[in-house]
N, C-alpha and C positions, 0 to 999 in steps of 0.2 A: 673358216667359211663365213661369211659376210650375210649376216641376218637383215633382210630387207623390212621386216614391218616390227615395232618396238610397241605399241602398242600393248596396256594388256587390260584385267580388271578393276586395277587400281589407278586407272587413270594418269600414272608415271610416265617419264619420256626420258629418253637419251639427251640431252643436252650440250653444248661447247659452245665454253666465254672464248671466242677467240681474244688474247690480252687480260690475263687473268690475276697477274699476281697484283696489282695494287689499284688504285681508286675506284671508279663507279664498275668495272667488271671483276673487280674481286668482293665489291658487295653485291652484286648481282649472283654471283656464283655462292656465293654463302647464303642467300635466298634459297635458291634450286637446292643445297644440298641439302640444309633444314627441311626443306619441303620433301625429302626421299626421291629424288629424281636419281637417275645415273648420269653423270654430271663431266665434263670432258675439259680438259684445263689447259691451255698453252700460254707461254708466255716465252721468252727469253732467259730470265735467272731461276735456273732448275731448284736452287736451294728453299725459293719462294712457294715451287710448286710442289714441291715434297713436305713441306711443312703445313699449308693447306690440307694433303693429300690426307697425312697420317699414316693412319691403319684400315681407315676408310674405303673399304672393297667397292664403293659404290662412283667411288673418285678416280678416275682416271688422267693421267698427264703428258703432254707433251713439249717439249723445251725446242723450239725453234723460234727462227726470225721470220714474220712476216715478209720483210723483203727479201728474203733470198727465194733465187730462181725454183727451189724446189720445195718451197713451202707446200705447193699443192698434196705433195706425195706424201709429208708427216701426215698433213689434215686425213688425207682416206685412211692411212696406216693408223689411224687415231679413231678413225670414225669404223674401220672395221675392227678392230680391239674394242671396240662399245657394242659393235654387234649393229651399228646403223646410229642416225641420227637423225631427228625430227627438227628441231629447233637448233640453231647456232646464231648469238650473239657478237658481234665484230665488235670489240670496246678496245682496241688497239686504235690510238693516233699519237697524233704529234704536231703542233704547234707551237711558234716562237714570233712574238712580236717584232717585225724585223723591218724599221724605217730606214733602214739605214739600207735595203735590198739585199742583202748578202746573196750571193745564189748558192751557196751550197747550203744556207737552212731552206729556201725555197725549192731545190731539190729533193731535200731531202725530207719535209713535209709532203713533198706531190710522193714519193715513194712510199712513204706510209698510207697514205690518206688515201691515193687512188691508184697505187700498181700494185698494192700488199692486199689493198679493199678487193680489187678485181679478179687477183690469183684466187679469192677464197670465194665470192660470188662467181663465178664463172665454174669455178671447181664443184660448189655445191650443187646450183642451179642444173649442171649434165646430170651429178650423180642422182640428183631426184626423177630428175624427167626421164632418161634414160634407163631408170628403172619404176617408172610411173609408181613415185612413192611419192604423198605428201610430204611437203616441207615447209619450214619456217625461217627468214632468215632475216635479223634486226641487224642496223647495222647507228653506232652514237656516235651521230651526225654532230649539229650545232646549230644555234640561233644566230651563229655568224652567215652562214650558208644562203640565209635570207639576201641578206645584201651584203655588198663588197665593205671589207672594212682596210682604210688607206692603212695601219699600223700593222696590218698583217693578211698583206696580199694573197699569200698563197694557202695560209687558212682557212680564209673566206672563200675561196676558189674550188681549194678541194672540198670541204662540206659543202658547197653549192653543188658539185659533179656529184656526191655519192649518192641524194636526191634525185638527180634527174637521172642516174644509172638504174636505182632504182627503179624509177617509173618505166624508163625501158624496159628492165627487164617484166613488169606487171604485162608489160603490153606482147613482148615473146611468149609471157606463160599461159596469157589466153590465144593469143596465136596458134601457139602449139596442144594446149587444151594439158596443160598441166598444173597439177595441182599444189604449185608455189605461189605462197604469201612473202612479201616484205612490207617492214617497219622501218620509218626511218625518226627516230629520235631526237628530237632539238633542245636539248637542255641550255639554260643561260650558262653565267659562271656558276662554279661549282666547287666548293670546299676540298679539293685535292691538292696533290703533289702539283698537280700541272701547272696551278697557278698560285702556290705558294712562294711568300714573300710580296703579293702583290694587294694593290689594296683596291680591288673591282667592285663595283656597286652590283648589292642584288646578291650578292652570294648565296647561293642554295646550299641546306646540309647533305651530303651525300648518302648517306642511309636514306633519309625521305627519300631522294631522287634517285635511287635503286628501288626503290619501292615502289613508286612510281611509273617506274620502269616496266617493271614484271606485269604488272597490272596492263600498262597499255602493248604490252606483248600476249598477252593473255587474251585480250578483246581483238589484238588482230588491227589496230590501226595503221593506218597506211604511213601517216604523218602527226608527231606529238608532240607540241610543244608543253615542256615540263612546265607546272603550275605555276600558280600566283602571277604577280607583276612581269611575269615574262610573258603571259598572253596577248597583254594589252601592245605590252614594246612588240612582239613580234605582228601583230597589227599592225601596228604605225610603221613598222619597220618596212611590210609590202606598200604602204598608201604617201607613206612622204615621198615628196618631188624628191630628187638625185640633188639641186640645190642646196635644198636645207639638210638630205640625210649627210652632204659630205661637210658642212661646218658643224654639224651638235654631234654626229658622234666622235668627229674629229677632238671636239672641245672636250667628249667625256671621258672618250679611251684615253686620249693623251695623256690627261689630269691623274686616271686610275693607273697608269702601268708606268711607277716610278715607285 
């Protein structure tokens, strides 16, 4: 039976990193689980999520693909084995520098980013309002999202869609007078697998930028750009003309992703 409010006097929540076994959503999740929450895991490699897990009665897993057509169905069979869920984290993507256009990484980036993003907001977004439950749902966006970048089209494309999905859906939930928040996340680079080997200006340490994280998940903001020198670039990045933003980042990403 399916526990609709999680809530108790400890202030604990049900939780799910969607993309959990490695970079900024598996130290997101080892946040929450330090902190005693009941905590909901999925990722792809089951062996990652079980090792995570332990013995840890408090951890709960599910081994699925985002992209497959029936993601939706793990996520509630996940989310009612939690007994409900207040808060879920979307830290699943995928990008690849791809000047050369490939289209099957451009595919297959728009599958992660916004058909895999969509199956799990849309899924969540009914099961909240449809039983008039508060919820929360962040989804790590990027500071690409901002503006188009020429070296990776469809990165920048889909982190620009999962913002403005977002904000649709802020505009449904008062529409409908429901009680769903989103966040959406804009970290610079960041010290992971995703862009290892690479040599990007700015690199942020991923523990600070999970911490950071949690923190602007906690206060509820709409839109966050992760700290330091990424504030100001994400400034400039709305207010420069499309002239000069496509020759200097042209000159900087080029130089970095070799």
């Amino acid at each position: 039976m399916l526990i609709l409010s999680t809530h108790n006097k400890y202030n604990k929540m049900n939780i799910i990193i969607i993309g959990a076994t490695s970079g900024i959503g598996k130290e997101i999740a080892g946040i929450y689980i330090d902190q005693g929450h009941k905590v909901g895991l999925t990722g792809r490699r089951k062996a990652l999520l079980e090792e995570i897990k332990g013995d840890n009665e408090n951890i709960h897993i599910s081994t699925y693909d985002v992209n497959a057509e029936d993601a939706p169905v793990h996520l509630m069979e996940l989310i009612e084995q939690m007994g409900g869920v207040e808060r879920v984290i979307y830290s699943s993507g995928y990008g690849k520098s791809n000047p050369e256009l490939d289209l099957e990484k451009e595919l297959h980036t728009a599958d992660v980013n916004v058909k895999g993003f969509m199956r799990h907001a849309t899924t969540l977004f009914n099961y909240w309002n449809n039983n008039n439950l508060q919820g929360h749902m962040t989804v790590i966006s990027s500071i690409a999202g901002i503006r188009s970048l020429g070296i990776a089209p469809s990165y920048s494309a889909t982190k620009n869609y999962q913002s403005f999905y977002f904000e649709a859906l802020r505009q449904l939930a008062s529409m409908k007078k429901a009680k769903i928040s989103f966040t959406a996340i804009k970290p610079g680079f960041v010290a992971t697998d995703f862009i290892a080997g690479k040599n990007y200006p700015f690199t942020l340490n991923k523990e600070i930028v999970a911490r950071k994280i949690v923190k602007a998940v906690d206060r509820k903001r709409k839109n966050y750009v992760i700290y330091g020198i990424w504030r100001p670039i994400a400034l400039l990045m709305r207010i420069i003309p499309p002239f000069l933003w496509r020759g200097a980042i042209g000159r900087l990403i080029g130089r970095s992703d070799n």
